[in-house]
N, C-alpha and C positions, 0 to 999 in steps of 0.2 A: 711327184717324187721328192725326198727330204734328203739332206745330206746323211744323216744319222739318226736311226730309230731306236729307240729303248723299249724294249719290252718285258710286260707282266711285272711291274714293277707295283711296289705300294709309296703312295705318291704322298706326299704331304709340300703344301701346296703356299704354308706359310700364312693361311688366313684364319686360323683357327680352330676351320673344321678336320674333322676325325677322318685320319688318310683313307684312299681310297687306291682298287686296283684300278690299272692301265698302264697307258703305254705314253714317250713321250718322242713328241719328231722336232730334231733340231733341222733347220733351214741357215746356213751362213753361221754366225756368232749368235743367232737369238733362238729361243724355243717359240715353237713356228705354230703347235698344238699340243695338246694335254687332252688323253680320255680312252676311251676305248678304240682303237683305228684298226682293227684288223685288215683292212684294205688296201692300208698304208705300205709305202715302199721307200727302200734308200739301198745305196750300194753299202753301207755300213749298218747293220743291224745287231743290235747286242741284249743277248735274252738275258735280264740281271735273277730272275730265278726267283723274285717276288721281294728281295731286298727295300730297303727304302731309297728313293728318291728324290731328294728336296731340293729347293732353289738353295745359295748359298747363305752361309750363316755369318751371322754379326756377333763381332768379340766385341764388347762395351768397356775393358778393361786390358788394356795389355801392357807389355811396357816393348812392344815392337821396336818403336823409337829408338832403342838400343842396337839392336840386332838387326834392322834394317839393312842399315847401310853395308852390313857386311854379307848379310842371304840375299840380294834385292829380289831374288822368286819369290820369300817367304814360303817356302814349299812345307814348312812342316804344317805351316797354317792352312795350306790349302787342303793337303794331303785330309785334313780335319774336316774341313767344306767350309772352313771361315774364307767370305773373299771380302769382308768390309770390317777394317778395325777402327778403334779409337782408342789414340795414343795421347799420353800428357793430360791425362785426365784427374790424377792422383794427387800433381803437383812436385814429382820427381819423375823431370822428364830433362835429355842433353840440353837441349833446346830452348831459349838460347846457354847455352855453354856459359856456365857462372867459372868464374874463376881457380873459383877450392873446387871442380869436379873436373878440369881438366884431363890431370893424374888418370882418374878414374875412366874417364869416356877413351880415351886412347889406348886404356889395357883392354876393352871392347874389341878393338880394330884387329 
């Protein structure tokens, strides 16, 4: 028995290969299995209708940094499937707080 089963989902799995259908069972906070389960069971069961599936997605460019401290959910990123960014990568970033951006990072807030 899993806490949470997704079903008929088309699944991209993040390695490359070309998505596939199935189902997926989450167990606590981790996915527990990935594949065909029709045998499978949970008190939460959610038919996504053949939608895609994917593990969480990485934003390479953001300027979060910003906006952080004042969304700490970052919800619009998630709402996206981003759960891993990388901030201050550009080379305008608060961090550390130069002098002349003061002004500017506090109109942020």
């Amino acid at each position: 028995m899993y806490d949470i089963l997704f079903r008929d989902a088309r699944i991209v799995d993040g390695t490359g290969n070309p998505w596939f259908h199935g189902d997926v069972a989450i167990e606590g906070d981790r996915i527990a299995q990935v594949g065909p389960l029709a045998a499978a069971q949970a008190p939460r069961t959610v038919d996504v209708g053949g939608t895609v599936l994917a593990p969480g997605f990485i934003d390479l460019h953001t300027h979060s940094d910003f906006t952080l401290p004042v969304f700490l959910r970052a919800d619009a990123m998630i709402r996206q499937g981003v759960t891993t960014q990388l901030v201050g990568n550009c080379g305008f970033s608060p961090f550390p707080i130069q002098p002349e951006r003061l002004e500017f990072t506090a109109r942020v807030r």
